[in-house]
Each structure stands twice: as C-alpha cells, then as structure tokens.
C-alpha positions as CSV (number, residue, x, y, z in Angstrom):
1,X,81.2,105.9,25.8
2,X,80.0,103.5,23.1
3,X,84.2,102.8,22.4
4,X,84.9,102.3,25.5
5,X,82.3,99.6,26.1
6,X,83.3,97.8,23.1
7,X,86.7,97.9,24.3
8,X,85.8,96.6,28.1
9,X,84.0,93.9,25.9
10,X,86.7,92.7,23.7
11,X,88.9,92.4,26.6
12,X,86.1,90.3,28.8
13,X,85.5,88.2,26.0
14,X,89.2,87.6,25.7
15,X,89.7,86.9,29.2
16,X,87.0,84.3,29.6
17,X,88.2,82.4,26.0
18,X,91.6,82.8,27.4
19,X,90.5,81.0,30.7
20,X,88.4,78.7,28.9
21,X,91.3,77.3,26.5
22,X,93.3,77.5,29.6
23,X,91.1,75.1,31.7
24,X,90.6,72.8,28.2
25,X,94.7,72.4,28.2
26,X,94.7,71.4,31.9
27,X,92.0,68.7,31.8
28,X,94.0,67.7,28.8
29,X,97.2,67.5,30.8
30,X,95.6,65.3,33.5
31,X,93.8,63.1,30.6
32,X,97.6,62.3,29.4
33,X,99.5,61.8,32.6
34,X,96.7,59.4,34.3
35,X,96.7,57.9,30.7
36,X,100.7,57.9,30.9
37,X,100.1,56.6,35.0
38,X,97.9,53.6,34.2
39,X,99.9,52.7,30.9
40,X,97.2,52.7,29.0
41,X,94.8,49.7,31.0
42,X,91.6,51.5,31.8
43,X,91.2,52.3,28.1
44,X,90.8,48.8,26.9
45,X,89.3,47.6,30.4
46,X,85.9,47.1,28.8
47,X,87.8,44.7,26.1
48,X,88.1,41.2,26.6
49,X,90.7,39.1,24.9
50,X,90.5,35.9,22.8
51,X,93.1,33.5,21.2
52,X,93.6,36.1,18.1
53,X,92.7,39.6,19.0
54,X,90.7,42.0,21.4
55,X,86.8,41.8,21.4
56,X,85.8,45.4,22.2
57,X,82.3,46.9,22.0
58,X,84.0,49.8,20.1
59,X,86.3,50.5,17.9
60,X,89.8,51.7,19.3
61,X,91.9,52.3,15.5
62,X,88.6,54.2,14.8
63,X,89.2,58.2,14.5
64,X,86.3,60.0,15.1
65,X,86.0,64.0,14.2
66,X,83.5,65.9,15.4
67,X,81.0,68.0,12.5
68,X,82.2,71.4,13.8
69,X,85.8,70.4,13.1
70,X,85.0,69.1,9.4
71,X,84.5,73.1,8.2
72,X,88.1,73.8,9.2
73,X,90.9,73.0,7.2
C-alpha cells in the first residue's frame, strides 16, 4: 500500500509542477508577443526624455537576479 501511495504521489506532484511550468511558459509567451505588439513603448512609458538621454525612475540596462537563483550555477 505504502508503494503505491508514494507512487500516486510522485506522479501528482509531477503533474501539478508540470502544469505549473506549463502555465509560467504561457504567461511568458504573452509577456513577449504584447512586448513584440507594442514595440517595446509601454516599457519605457514612465520615462521622459531630455536633450541627451532618458530620465527614468529605474534603471532599464540594470539586471536584476533574484536570491533563490544566486545558489544555482
């Protein structure tokens, strides 16, 4: 009984990770194409322009990384 469970278990928690990574690709997909769509304006749409350069009130050439992705190589 006990292998069975575990084996019912292992294939629930790969269905929801798989379903999971799955919906993560999607909302990635539509991120690109409106991205794509718009050419790229309602990213800097908070940025106003001067003579020389872009005034934004962040950084966009700035990377930032997450801590839970600093462990991984």
């Amino acid at each position: 009984f006990s292998s069975l469970l575990q084996k019912w278990a292992v294939v629930a928690l790969s269905a929801s990770s798989s379903l999971g990574s799955l919906s993560c690709l999607l909302a990635l997909a539509v991120a690109i194409g409106l991205t794509l769509g718009n050419q790229g304006r309602a990213l800097l749409a908070p940025c106003t322009v001067t003579n020389t350069a872009r005034d934004c009130p962040f950084d966009p050439t700035r990377v930032y990384v997450s801590p839970c992705g600093l462990g991984t190589p």
